[in-house]
Biopython code that builds the backbone (N, CA, C, O; Angstrom):
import numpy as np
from Bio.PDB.StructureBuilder import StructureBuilder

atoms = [
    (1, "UNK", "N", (0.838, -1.175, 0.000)),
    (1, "UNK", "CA", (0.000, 0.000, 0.000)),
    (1, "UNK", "C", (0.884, 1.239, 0.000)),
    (1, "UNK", "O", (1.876, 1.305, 0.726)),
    (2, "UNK", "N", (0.484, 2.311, -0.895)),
    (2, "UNK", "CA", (1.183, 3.481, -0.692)),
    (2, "UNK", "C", (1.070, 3.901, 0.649)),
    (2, "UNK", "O", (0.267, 3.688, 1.557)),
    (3, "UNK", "N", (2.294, 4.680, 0.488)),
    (3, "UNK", "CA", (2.650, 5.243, 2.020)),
    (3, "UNK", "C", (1.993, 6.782, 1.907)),
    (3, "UNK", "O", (2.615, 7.438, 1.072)),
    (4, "UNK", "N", (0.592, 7.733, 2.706)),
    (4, "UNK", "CA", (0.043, 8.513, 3.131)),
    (4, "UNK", "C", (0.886, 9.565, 3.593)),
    (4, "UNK", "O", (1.277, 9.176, 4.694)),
    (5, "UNK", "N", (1.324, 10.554, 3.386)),
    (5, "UNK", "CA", (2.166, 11.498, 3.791)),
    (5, "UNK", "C", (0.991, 11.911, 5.532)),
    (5, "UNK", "O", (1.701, 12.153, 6.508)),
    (6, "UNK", "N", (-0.214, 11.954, 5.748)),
    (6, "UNK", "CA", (-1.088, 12.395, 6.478)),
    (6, "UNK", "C", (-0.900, 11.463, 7.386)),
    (6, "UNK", "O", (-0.878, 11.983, 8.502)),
    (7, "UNK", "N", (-0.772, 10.455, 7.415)),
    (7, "UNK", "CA", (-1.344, 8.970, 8.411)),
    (7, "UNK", "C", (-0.217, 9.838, 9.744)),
    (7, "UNK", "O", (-0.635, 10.180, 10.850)),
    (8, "UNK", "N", (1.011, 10.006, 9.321)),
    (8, "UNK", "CA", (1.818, 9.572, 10.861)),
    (8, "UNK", "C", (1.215, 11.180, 11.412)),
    (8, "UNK", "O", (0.827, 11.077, 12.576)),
    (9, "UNK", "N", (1.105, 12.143, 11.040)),
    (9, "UNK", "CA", (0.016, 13.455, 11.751)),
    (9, "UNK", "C", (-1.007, 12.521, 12.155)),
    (9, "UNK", "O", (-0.965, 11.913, 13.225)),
    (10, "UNK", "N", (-1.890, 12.412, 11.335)),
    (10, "UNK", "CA", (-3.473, 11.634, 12.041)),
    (10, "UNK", "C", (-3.016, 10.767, 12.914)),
    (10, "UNK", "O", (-3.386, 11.121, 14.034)),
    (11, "UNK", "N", (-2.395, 9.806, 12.950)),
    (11, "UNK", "CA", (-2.147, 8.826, 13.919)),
    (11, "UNK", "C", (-1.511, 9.148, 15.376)),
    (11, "UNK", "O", (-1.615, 8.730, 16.530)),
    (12, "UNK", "N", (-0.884, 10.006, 14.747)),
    (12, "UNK", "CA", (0.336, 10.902, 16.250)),
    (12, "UNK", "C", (-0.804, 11.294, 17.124)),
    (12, "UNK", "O", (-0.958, 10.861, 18.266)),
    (13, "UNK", "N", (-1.969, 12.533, 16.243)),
    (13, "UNK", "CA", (-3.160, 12.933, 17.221)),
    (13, "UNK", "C", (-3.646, 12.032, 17.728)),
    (13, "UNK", "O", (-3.775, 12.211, 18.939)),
    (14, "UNK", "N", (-4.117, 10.791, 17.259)),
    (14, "UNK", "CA", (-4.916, 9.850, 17.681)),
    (14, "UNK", "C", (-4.382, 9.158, 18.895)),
    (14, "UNK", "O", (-5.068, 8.868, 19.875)),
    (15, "UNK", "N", (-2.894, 8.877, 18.731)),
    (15, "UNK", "CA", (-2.371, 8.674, 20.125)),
    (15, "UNK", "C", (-2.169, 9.280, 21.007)),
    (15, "UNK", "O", (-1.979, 8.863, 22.150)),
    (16, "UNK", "N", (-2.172, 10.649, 20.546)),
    (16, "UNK", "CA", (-1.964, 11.719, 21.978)),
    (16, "UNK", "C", (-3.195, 11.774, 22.774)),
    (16, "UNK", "O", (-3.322, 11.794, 23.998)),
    (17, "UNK", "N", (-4.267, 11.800, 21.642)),
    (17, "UNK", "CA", (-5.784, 11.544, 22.466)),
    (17, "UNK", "C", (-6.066, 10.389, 23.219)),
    (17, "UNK", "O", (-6.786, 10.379, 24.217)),
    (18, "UNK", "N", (-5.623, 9.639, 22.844)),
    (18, "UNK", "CA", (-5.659, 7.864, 23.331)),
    (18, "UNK", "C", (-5.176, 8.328, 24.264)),
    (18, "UNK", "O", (-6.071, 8.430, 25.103)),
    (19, "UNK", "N", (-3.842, 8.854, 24.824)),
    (19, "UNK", "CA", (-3.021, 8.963, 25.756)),
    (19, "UNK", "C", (-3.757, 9.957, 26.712)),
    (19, "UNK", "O", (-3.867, 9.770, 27.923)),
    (20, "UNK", "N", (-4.247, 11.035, 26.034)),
    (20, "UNK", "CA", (-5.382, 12.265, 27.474)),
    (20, "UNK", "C", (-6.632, 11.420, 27.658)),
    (20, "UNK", "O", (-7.345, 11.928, 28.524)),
    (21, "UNK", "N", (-6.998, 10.632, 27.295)),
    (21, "UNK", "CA", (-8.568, 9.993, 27.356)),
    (21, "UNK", "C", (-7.941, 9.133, 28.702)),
    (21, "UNK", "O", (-8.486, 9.281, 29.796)),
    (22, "UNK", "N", (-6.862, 8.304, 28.560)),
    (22, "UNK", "CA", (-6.367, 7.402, 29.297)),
    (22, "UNK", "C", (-6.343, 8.026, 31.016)),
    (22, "UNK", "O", (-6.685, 7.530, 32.089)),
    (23, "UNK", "N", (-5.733, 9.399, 30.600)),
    (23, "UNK", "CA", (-5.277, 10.076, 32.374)),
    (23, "UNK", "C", (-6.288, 10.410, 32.679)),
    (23, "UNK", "O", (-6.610, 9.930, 33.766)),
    (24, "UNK", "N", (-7.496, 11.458, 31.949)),
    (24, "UNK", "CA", (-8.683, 11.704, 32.444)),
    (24, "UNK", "C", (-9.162, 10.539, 32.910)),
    (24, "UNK", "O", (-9.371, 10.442, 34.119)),
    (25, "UNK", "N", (-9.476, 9.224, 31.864)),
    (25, "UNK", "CA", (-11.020, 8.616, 32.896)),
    (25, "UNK", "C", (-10.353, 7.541, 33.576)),
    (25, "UNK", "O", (-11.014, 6.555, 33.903)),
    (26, "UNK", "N", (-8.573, 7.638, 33.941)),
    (26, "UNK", "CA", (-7.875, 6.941, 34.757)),
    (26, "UNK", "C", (-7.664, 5.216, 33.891)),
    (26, "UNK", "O", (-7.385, 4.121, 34.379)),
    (27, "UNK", "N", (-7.931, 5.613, 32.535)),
    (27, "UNK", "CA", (-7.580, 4.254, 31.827)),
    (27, "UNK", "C", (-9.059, 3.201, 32.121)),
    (27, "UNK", "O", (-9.001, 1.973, 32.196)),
    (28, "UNK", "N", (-9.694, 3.611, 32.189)),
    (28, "UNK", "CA", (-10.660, 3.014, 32.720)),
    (28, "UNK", "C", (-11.778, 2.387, 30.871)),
    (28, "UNK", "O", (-12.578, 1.493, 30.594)),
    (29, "UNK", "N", (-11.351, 3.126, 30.402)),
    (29, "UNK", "CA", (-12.440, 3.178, 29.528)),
    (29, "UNK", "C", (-12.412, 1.599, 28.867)),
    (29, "UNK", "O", (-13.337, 0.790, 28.792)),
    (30, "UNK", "N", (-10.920, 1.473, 28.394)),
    (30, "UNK", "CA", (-11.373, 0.075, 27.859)),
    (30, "UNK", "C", (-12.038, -1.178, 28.338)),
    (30, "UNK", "O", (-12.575, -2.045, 27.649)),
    (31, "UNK", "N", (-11.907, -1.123, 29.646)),
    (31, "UNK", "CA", (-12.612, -2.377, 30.388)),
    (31, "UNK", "C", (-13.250, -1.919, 31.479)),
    (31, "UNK", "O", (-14.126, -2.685, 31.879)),
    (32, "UNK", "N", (-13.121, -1.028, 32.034)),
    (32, "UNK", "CA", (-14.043, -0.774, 33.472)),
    (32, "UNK", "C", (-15.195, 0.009, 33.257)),
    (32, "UNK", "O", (-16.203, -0.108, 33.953)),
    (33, "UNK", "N", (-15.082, 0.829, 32.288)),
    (33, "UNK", "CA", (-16.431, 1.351, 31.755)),
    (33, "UNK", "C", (-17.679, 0.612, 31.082)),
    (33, "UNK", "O", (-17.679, -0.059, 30.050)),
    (34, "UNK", "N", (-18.557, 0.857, 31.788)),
    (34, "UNK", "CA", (-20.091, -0.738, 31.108)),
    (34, "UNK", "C", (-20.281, 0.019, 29.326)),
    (34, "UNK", "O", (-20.359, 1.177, 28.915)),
    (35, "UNK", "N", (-20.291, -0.981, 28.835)),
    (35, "UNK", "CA", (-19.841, -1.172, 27.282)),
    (35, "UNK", "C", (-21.221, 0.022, 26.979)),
    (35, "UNK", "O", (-20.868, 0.973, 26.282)),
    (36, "UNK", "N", (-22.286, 0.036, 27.303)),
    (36, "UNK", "CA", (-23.166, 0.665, 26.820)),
    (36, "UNK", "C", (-23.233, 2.461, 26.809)),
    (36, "UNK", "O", (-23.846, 3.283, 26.128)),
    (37, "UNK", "N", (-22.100, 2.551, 28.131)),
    (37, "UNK", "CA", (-21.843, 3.716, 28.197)),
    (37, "UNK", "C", (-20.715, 4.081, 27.350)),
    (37, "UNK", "O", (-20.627, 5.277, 27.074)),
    (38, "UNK", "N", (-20.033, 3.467, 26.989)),
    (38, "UNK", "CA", (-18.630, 3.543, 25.973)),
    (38, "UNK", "C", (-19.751, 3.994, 24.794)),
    (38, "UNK", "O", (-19.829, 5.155, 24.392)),
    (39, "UNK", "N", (-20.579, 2.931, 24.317)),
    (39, "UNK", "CA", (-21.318, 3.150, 23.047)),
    (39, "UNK", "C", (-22.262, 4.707, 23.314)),
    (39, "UNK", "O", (-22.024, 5.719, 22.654)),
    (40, "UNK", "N", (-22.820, 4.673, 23.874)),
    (40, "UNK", "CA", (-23.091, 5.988, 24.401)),
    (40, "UNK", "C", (-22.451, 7.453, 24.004)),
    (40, "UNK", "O", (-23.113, 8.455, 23.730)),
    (41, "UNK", "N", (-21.099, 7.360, 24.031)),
    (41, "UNK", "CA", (-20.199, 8.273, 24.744)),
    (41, "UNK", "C", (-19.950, 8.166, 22.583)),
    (41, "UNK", "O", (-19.947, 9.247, 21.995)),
    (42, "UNK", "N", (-19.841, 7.333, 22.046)),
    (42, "UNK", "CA", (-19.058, 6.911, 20.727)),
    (42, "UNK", "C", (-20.278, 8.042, 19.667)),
    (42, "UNK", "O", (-20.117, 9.127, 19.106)),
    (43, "UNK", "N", (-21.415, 7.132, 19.794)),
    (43, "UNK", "CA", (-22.763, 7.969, 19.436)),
    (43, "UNK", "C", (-22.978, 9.394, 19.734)),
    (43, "UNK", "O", (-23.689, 10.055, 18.975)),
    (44, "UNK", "N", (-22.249, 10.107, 21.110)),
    (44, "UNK", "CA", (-22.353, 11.158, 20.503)),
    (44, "UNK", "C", (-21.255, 11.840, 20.111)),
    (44, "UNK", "O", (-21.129, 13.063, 20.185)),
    (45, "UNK", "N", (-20.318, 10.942, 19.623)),
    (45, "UNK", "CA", (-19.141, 12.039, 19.399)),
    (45, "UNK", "C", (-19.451, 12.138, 17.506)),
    (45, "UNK", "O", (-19.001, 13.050, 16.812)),
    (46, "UNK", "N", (-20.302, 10.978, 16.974)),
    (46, "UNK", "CA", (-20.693, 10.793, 15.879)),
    (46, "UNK", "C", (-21.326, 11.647, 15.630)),
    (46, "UNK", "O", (-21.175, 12.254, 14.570)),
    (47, "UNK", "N", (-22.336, 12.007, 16.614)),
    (47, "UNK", "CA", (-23.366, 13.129, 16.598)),
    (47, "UNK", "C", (-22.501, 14.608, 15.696)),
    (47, "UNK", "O", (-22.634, 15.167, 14.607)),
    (48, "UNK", "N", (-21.614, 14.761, 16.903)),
    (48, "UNK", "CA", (-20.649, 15.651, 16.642)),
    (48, "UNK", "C", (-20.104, 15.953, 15.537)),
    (48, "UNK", "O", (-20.270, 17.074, 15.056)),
    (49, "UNK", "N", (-19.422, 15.098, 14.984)),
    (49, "UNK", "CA", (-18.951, 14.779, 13.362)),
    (49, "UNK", "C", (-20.503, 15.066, 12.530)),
    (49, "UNK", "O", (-20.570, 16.088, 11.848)),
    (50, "UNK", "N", (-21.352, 14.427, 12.585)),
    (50, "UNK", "CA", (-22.450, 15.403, 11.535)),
    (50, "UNK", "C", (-22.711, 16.703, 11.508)),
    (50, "UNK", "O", (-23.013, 17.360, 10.512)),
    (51, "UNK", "N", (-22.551, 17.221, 13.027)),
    (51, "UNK", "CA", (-23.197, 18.424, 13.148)),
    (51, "UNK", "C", (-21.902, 19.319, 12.623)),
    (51, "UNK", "O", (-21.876, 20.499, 12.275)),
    (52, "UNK", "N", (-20.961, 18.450, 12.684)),
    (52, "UNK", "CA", (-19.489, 19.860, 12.461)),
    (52, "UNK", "C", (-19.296, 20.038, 11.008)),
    (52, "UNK", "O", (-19.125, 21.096, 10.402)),
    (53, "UNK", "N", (-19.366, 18.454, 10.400)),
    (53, "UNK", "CA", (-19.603, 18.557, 9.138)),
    (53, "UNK", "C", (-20.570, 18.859, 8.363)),
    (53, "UNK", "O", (-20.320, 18.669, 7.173)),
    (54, "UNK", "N", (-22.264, 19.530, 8.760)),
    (54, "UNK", "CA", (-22.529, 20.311, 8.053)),
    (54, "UNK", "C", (-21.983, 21.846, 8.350)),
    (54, "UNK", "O", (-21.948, 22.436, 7.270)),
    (55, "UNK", "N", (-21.599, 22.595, 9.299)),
    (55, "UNK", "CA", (-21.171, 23.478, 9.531)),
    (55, "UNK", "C", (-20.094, 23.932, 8.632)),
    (55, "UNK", "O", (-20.177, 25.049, 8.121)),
    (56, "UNK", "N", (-19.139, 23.196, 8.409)),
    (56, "UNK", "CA", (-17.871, 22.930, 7.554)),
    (56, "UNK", "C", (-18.341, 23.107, 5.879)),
    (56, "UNK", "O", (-17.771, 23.784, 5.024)),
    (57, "UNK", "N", (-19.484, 22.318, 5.743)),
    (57, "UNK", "CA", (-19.885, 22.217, 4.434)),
    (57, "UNK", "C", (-20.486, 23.953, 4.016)),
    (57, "UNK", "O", (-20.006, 24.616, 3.096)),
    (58, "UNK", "N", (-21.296, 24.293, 4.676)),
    (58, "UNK", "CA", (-21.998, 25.502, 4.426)),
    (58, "UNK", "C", (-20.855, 26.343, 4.116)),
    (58, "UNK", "O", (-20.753, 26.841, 2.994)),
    (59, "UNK", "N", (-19.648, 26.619, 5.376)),
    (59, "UNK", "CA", (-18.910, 27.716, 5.274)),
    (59, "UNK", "C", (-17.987, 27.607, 3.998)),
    (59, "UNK", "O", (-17.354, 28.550, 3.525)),
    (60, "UNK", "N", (-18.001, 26.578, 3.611)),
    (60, "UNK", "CA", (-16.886, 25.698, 2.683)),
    (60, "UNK", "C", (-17.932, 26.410, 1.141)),
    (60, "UNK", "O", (-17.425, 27.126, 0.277)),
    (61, "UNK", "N", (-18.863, 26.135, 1.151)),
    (61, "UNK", "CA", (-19.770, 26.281, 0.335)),
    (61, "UNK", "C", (-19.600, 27.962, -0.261)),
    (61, "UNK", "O", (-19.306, 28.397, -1.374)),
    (62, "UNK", "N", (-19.863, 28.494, 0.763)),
    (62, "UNK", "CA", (-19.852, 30.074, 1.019)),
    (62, "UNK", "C", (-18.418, 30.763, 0.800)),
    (62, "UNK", "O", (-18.279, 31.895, 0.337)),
    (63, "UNK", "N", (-17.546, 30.059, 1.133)),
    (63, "UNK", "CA", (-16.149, 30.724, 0.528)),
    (63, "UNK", "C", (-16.164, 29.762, -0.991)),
    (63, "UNK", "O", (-16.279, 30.681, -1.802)),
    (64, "UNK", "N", (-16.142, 29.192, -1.361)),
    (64, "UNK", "CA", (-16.314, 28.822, -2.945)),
    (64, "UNK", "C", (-16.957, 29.773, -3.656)),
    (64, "UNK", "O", (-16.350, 30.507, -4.436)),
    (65, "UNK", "N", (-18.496, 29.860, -3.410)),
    (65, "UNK", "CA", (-19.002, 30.764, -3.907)),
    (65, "UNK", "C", (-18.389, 32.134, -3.967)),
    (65, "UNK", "O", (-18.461, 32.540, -5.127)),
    (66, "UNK", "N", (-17.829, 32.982, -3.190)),
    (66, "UNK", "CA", (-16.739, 34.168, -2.900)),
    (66, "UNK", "C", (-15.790, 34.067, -4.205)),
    (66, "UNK", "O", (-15.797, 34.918, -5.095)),
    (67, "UNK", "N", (-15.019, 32.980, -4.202)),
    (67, "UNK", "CA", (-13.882, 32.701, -4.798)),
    (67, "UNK", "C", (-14.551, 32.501, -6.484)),
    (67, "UNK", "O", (-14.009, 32.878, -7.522)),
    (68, "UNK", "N", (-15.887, 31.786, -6.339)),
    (68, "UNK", "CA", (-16.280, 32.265, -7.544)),
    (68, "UNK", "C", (-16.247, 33.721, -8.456)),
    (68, "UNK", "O", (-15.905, 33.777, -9.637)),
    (69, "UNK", "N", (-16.611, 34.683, -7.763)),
    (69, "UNK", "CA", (-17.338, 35.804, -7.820)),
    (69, "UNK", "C", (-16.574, 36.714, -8.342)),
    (69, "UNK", "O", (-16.797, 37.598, -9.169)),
    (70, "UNK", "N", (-15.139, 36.226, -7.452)),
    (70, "UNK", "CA", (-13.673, 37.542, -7.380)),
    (70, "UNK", "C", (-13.227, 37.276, -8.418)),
    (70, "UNK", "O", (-12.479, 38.160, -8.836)),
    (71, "UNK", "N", (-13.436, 35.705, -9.620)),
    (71, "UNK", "CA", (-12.776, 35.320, -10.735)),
    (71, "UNK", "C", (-12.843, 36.700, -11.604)),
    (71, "UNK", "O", (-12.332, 36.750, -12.722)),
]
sb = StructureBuilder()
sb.init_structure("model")
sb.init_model(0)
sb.init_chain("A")
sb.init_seg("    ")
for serial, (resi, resn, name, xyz) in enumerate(atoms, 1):
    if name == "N":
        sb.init_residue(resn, " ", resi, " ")
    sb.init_atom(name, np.array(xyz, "f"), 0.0, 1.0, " ", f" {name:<3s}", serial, name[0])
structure = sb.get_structure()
């Protein structure tokens, strides 16, 4: 597989978060937390991701259109 110039950024964040999630809920999450609340907690971060990504889309939308205009 080609090698992603992005992955070792994305991945670095992903472990640093792995790593603050860990001290906040004391490492607890992978096994001491009841699975339904994990799923819980997952659902709304999903939530999150829709709601940011229409936000993203509109403004994204709205500077295109701009960039149209100034042609």
């Amino acid at each position: 597989m080609k090698k992603r110039p992005f992955y070792s950024e994305y991945f670095s964040r992903v472990r640093r978060r792995l790593k603050a999630g860990a001290e906040e809920y004391e490492d607890k999450s992978l096994e001491a937390r009841p699975l339904p609340e994990v799923i819980d907690e997952l659902r709304q971060e999903l939530e999150d991701i829709g709601g940011w990504s229409a936000i993203v889309h509109h403004r994204l939308t709205q500077w295109l259109k701009h960039l149209e205009r100034d042609r």
